[in-house]
C-alpha positions in Angstrom: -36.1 -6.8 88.7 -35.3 -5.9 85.2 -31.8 -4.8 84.2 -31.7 -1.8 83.4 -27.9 0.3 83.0 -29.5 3.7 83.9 -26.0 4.9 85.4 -25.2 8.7 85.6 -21.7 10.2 84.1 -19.5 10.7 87.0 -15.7 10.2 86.0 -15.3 14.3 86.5 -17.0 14.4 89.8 -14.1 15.5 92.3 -13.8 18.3 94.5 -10.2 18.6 93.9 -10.0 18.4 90.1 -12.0 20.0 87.3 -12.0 17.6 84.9 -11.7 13.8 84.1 -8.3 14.6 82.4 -7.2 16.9 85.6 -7.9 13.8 87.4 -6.9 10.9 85.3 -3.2 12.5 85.8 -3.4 13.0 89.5 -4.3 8.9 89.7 -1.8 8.0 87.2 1.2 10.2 89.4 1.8 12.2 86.0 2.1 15.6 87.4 4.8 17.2 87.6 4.7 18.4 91.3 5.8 16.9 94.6 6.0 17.4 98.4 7.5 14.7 100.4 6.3 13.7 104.0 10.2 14.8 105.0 9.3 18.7 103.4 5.6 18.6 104.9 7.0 17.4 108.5 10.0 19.9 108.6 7.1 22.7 107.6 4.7 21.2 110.6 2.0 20.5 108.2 0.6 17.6 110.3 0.0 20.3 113.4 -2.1 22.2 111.1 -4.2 19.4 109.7 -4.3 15.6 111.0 -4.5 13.6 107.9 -5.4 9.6 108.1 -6.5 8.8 104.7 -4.2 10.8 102.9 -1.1 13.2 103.1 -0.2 16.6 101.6 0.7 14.7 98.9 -1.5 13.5 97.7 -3.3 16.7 96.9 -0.1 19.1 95.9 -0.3 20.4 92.2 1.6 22.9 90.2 -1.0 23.1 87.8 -2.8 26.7 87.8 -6.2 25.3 86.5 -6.4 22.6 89.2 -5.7 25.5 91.9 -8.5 28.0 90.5 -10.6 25.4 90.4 -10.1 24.0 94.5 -10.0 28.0 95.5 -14.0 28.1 94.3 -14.5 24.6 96.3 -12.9 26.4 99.5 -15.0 29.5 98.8 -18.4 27.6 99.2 -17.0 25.5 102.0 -16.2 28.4 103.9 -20.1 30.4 102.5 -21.5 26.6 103.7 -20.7 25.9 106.7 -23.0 23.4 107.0 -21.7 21.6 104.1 -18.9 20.1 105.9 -21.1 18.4 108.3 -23.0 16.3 105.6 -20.2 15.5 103.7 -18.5 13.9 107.2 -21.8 12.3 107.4 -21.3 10.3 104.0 -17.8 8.8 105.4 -19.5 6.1 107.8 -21.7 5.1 104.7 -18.8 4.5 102.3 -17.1 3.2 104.8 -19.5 0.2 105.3 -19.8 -0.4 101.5 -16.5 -0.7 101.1 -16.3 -3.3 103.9 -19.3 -5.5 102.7 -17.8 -5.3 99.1 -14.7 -6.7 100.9 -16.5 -9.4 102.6 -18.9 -10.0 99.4 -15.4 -10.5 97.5 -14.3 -13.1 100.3 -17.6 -15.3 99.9 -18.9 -17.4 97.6 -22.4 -16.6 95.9 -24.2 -18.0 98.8 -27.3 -16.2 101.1 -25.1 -14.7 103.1 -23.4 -12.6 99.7 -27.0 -12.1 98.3 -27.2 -10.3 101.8 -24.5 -8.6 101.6 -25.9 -7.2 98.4 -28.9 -6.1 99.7 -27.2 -4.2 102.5 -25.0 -2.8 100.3 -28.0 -0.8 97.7 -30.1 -0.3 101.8 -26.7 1.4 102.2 -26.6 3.1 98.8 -30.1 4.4 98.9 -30.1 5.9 102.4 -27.1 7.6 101.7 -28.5 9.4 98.4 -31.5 9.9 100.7 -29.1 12.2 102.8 -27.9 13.9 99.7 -31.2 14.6 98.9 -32.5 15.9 101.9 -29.6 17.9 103.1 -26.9 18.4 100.3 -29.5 19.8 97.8 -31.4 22.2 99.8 -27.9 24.0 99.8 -27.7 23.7 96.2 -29.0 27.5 94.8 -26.2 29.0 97.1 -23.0 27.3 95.3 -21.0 29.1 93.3 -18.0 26.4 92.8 -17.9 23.8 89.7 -16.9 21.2 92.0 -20.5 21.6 94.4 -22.5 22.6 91.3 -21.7 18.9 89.7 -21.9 17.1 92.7 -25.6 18.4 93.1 -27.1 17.9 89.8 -25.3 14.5 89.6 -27.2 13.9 93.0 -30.2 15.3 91.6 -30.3 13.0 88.9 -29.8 9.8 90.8 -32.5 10.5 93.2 -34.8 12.0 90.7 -34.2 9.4 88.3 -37.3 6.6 88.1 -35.0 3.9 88.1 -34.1 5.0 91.1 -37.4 5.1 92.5 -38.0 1.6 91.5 -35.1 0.4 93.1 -36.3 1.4 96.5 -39.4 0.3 95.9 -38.4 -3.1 95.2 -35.5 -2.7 97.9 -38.4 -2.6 100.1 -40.7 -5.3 98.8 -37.4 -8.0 98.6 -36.4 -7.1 102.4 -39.3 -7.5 103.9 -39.6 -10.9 102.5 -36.1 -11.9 103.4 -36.4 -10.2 106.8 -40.2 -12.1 107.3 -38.1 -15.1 107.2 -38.4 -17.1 110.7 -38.5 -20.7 109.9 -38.5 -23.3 107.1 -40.9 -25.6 106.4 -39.4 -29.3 105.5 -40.5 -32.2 103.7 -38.6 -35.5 103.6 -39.5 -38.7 101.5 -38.8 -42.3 103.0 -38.6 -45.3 101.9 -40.2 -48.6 102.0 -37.9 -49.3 105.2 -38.7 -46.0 106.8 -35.1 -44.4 105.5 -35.0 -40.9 104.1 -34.9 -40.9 100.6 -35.2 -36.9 99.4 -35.5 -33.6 101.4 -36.5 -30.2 100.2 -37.9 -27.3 101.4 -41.6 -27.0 101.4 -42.4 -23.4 102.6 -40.9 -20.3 104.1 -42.5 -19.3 107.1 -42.7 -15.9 109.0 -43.0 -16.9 111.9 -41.2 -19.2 114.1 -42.2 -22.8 114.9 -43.1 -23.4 118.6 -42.2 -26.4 120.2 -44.5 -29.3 120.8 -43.2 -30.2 124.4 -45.1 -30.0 127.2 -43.1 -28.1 129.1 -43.0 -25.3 126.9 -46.7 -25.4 126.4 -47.5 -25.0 129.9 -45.2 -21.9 129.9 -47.2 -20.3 126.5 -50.6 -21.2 127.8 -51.0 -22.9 124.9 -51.9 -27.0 124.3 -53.1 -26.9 120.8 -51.1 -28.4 118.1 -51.2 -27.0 114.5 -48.9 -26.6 111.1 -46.2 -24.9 113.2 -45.8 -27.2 116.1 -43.4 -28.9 116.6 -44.0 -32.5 117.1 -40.3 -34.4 117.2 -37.2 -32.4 116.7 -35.3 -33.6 113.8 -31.9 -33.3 115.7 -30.6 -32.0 118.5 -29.5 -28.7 116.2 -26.0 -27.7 117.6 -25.3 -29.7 120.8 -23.1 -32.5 120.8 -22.4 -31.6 117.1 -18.7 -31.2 115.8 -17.8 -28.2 113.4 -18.6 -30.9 110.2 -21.5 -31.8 111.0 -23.5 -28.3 112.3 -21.3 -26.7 109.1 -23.2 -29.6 106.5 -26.7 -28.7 108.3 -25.8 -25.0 107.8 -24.6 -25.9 104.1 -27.9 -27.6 103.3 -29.8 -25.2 105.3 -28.3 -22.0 102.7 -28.6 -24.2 99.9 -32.3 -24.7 100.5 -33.0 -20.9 100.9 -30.5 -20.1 98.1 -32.5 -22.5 95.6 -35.5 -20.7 96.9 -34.4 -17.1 96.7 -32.1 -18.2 93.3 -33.6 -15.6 90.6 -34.9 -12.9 92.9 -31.9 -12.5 95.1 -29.7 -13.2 92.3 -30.9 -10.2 90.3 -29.8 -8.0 92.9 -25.7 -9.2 92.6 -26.5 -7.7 89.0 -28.1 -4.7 90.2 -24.8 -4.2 92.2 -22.7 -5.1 89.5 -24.2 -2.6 86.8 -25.8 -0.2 88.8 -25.1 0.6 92.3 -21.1 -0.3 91.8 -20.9 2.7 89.0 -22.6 5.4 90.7 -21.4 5.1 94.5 -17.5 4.1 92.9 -17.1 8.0 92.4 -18.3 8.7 95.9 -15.7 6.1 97.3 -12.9 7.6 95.2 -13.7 11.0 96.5 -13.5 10.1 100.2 -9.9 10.9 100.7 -11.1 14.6 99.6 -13.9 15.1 101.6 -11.6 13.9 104.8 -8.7 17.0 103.2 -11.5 19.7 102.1 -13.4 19.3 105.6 -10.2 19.5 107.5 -9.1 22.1 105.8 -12.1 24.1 106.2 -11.8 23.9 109.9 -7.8 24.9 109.7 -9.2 27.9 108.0 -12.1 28.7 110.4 -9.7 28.3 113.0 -7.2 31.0 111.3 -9.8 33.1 110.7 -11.0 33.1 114.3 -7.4 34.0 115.6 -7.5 36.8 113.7 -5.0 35.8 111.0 -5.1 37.0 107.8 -6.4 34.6 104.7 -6.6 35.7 101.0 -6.3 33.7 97.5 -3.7 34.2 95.6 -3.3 35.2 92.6 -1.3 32.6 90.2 0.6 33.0 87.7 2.5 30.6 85.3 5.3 29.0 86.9 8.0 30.5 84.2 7.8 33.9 85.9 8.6 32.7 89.7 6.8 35.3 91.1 6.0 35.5 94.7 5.0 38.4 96.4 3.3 38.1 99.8 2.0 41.5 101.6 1.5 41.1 105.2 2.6 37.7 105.2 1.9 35.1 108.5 3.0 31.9 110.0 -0.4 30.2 110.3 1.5 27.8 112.8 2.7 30.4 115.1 -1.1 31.6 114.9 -2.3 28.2 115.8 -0.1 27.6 118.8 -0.3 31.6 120.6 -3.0 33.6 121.3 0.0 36.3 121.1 -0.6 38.5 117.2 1.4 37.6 114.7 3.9 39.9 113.3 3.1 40.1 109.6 5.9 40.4 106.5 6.1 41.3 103.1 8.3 39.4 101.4 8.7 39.2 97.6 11.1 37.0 95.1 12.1 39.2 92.1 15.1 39.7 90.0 17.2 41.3 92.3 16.2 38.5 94.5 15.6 35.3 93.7 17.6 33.7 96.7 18.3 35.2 99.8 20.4 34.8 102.5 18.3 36.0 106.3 20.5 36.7 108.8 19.5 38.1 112.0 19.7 37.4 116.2 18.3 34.1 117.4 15.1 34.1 117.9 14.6 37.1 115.7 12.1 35.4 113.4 14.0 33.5 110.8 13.0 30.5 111.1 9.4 31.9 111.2 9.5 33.5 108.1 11.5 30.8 106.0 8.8 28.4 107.2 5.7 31.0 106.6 7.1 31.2 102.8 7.1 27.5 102.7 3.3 27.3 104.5 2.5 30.0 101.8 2.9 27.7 98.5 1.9 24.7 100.2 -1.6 26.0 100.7 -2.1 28.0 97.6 -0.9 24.8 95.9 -3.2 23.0 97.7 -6.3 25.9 96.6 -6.4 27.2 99.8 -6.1 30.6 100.7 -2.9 31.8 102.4 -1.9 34.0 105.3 -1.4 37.2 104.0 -3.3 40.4 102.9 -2.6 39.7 99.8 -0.2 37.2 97.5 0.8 36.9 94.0 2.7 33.2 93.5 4.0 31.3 90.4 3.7 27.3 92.0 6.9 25.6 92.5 7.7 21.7 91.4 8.7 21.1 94.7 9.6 22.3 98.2 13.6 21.1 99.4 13.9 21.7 103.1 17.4 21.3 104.8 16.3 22.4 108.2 17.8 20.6 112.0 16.2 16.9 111.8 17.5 15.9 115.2 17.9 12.5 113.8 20.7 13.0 112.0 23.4 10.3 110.9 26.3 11.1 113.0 27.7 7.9 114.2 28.4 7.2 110.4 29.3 10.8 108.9 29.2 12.7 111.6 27.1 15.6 112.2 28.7 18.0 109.3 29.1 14.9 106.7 24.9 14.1 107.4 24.2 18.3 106.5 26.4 17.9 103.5 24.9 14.6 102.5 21.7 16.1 102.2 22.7 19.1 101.0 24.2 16.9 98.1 21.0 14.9 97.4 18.8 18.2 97.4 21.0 18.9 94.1 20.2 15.5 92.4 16.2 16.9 92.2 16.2 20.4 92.4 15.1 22.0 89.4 14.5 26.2 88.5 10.8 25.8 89.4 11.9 24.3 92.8 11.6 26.4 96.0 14.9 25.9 98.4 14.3 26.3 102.1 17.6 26.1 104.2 17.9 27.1 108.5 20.7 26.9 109.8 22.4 24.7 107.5 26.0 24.1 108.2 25.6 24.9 112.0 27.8 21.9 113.0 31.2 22.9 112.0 33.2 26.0 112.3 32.1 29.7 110.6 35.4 29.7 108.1 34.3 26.0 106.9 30.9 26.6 106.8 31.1 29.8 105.0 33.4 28.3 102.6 30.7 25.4 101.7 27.5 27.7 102.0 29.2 30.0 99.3 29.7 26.9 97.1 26.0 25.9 98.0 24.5 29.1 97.2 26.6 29.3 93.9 25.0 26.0 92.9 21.3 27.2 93.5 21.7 30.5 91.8 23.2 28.3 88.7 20.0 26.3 89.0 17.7 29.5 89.1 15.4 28.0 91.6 14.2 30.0 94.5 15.4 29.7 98.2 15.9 31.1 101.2 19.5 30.4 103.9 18.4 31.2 107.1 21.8 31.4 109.0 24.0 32.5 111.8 26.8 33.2 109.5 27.1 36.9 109.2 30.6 36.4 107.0 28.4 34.3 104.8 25.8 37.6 104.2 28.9 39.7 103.8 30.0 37.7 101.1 26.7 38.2 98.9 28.5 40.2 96.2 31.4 38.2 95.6 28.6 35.2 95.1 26.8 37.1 92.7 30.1 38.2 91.0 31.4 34.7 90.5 27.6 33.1 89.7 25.5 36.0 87.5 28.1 35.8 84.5 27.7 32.5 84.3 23.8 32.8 84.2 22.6 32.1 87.4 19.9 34.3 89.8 20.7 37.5 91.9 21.3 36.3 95.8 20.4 39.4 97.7 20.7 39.6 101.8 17.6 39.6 104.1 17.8 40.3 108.0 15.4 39.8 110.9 15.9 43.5 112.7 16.1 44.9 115.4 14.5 48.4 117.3 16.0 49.6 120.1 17.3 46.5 121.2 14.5 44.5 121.0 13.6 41.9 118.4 10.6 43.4 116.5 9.9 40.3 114.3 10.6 42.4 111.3 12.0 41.3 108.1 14.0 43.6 105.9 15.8 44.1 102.8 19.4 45.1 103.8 22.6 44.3 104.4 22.9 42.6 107.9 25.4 44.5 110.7 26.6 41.6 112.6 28.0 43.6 114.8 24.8 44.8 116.3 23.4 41.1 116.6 26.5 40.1 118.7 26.3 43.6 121.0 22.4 42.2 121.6 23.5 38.9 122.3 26.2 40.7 124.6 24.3 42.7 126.5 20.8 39.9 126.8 23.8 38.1 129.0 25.5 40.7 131.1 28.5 40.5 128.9 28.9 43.8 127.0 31.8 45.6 128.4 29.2 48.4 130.5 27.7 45.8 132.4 30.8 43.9 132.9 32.4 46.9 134.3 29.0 47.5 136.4 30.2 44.1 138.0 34.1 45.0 138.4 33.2 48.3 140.4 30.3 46.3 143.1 
């Protein structure tokens, strides 16, 4: 085959990433952005989407462009639903070139490699035959950069003549190697009848038949010709130890090797200069098609709960801005079949941390983790729960929520919160998002509210954003005199959120307002027969 380098441009093929650039970074770990499996655990990322060749990650970027760019890729996956189902069709082919490459690696150029190589471009071929057939047809309907690439690129290799030659002779040097059945073998003696040289003499397609009478009787069959057998040379594999059937298997390959040398041999470059450059970009992109096809089916699965899904808009990350209009927990809309109650929430200047107080149970933790969920997924370019959101991205996501794993035996239970409260500080910057629930918890309200206040002074100096989801009502109360000590000094606006309550009952609702603890312990009170009417209801039985 003649060499020929007809190889198509791929390095800004991704679904993820709009441009080689875009890319280059993401490989190279230079973005500034982060979400560690810790943050994505805490936040139940794994229950929405079960991840084996990558994490959330991998994936998670501040960068606006990259965002825009993964929100059109979503939009056609969702339009497409079809689309997911060939892409999960390419993963058992790259998955099988990636193994022979492995094993072609681990050998020496011998038959078996050459084969290797052959399998590998049958591999190659048949998958761009599936492209063809079923990725293009789809083509005229994407709207995305990401798809639009991916099918001209696709269009090209299969519409390419080269590539037409390469099946063609695909097919011719397969069936030649696969017509192989036997060996023809010529050996030279000596004046005293000892063997002098051996080769090879032709390649057969058929298999020799054996010249004993036995087996004649049993094929019907009592000529002799070219391929009969008339004395086996040795009794090939019995009685033989690991040396000797690996030398005949050695000078067996050699023979076929020396036969199939400049045909066969041609093909290692065909992998090396052809086939190696255009499926490398379909390898690299595996990890993506496993997150975009997952995610799809998150988001057909939200969608078919009824839960709200919208992109957001984004803006740079210097304005912080997050505002989320009927905001949901897309976890709590996985697990029930019960609606969701939806949220507005919004960061903003007389806002930029909040401390959410409220009953237990009330929705606190619900609504710190749907604000989390929220930038995880628009950082991701997916949509988000909500009817609609506005988001600056954040660097990162700090979560300080109840591990259950905790170090106590060491620092016991209050030292472990306050270590990690400590080491969130060595990272966090202003474009950071602060998640805390029911930090502190372990030690008494007076102490806690004493370090809480110094906690929430540090975070407003930083200017990040961040929610304290807590039980400590003194802690809410004592809002202004945070803001009083930290807002001279040039940090945020704290302001109070609280998880209310109607007539008694928990409604789910989050509002902007000073919290009454009062009222949350009368609930509490009176859920457990303890308010002083139903005590006296007892007293007088």
């Amino acid at each position: 085959m003649a060499e020929n380098n007809m190889t198509v441009d791929t390095s800004d093929i991704s679904l993820l990433y709009p441009d080689a650039d875009s890319l280059r970074r993401h490989m190279m770990g230079e973005e500034n952005a982060r979400l560690s499996p810790t943050t994505a655990e805490q936040l139940e990322l794994y229950f929405m989407m079960d991840l084996k060749s990558c994490d959330f990650g991998s994936f998670y970027t501040c960068d606006p462009e990259v965002i825009l760019y993964r929100q059109d890729t979503f939009e056609d996956m969702m339009a497409n639903p079809e689309l997911s189902a060939v892409l999960l069709k390419m993963i058992p082919f790259l998955n099988d070139i990636t193994e022979l490459r492995r094993m072609g690696s681990d050998s020496a150029a011998s038959t078996e490699s050459y084969l290797y190589s052959i399998t590998e471009v049958e591999l190659y071929t048949s998958l761009l035959d599936l492209l063809r057939d079923q990725l293009l047809p789809m083509a005229p309907r994407f709207r995305s950069t990401a798809f639009k690439r991916f099918a001209e690129r696709i269009n090209t290799l299969t519409g390419s003549e080269y590539y037409k030659n390469l099946n063609n002779q695909l097919k011719e040097l397969t069936s030649r190697v696969r017509e192989i059945k036997s060996v023809t073998i010529g050996v030279n003696f000596d004046a005293q009848l000892r063997a002098d040289r051996a080769g090879v003499l032709s390649i057969n397609n058929e298999h020799f038949k054996s010249g004993e009478l036995l087996d004649k009787m049993l094929r019907l069959d009592f000529k002799n010709d070219e391929m009969t057998c008339i004395a086996p040379l040795v009794a090939f594999r019995k009685g033989q130890s690991d040396n000797q059937q690996m030398a005949l298997a050695n000078a067996f390959n050699g023979a076929i090797n020396d036969v199939f040398r400049s045909s066969i041999r041609s093909w290692k470059k065909v992998i090396q200069h052809y086939v190696l450059e255009n499926t490398d970009f379909l390898i690299r992109i595996m990890p993506e098609i496993e997150f975009v096809t997952k995610a799809t089916e998150l988001l057909i699965k939200l969608k078919d709960k009824g839960c709200p899904l919208c992109h957001p808009e984004i803006r740079p990350m210097s304005e912080k801005a997050f505002d989320a209009r009927g905001l949901c927990n897309p976890i709590v809309s996985v697990k029930t079949d019960s609606s969701v109650v939806p949220n507005d929430f919004t960061f903003d200047e007389e806002g930029m941390i909040y401390v959410l107080t409220g009953p237990n149970r009330g929705g606190k933790s619900v609504i710190t983790c749907a604000v989390g969920i929220a930038f995880v997924m628009a950082q991701l370019g997916l949509p988000v729960c909500a009817d609609s959101c506005v988001i600056s991205p954040c660097d990162e996501i700090f979560t300080h929520f109840p591990t259950g794993s905790e170090d106590t035996i060491n620092k016991g239970r209050l030292g472990e919160e306050c270590s990690r409260l400590s080491d969130i500080f060595d990272d966090v910057s202003e474009d950071s998002l602060i998640l805390l629930d029911e930090t502190l918890s372990s030690t008494g309200s007076f102490e806690a509210a004493y370090i809480a206040s110094e906690v929430l002074q540090g975070f407003s100096m930083v200017k990040c954003r961040g929610i304290f989801a807590t039980h400590l009502h003194d802690l809410a109360a004592s809002v202004d005199s945070i803001n009083a000590a930290a807002l001279p000094k040039g940090g945020v606006k704290i302001d109070n959120l609280v998880a209310a309550i109607d007539q008694g009952s928990r409604s789910f609702k989050i509002r902007r307002e000073r919290p009454d603890g009062k009222s949350y312990a009368r609930d509490i009170a009176d859920k457990y027969g303890l308010s002083l009417d139903k005590i006296m209801g007892k007293i007088q039985k």
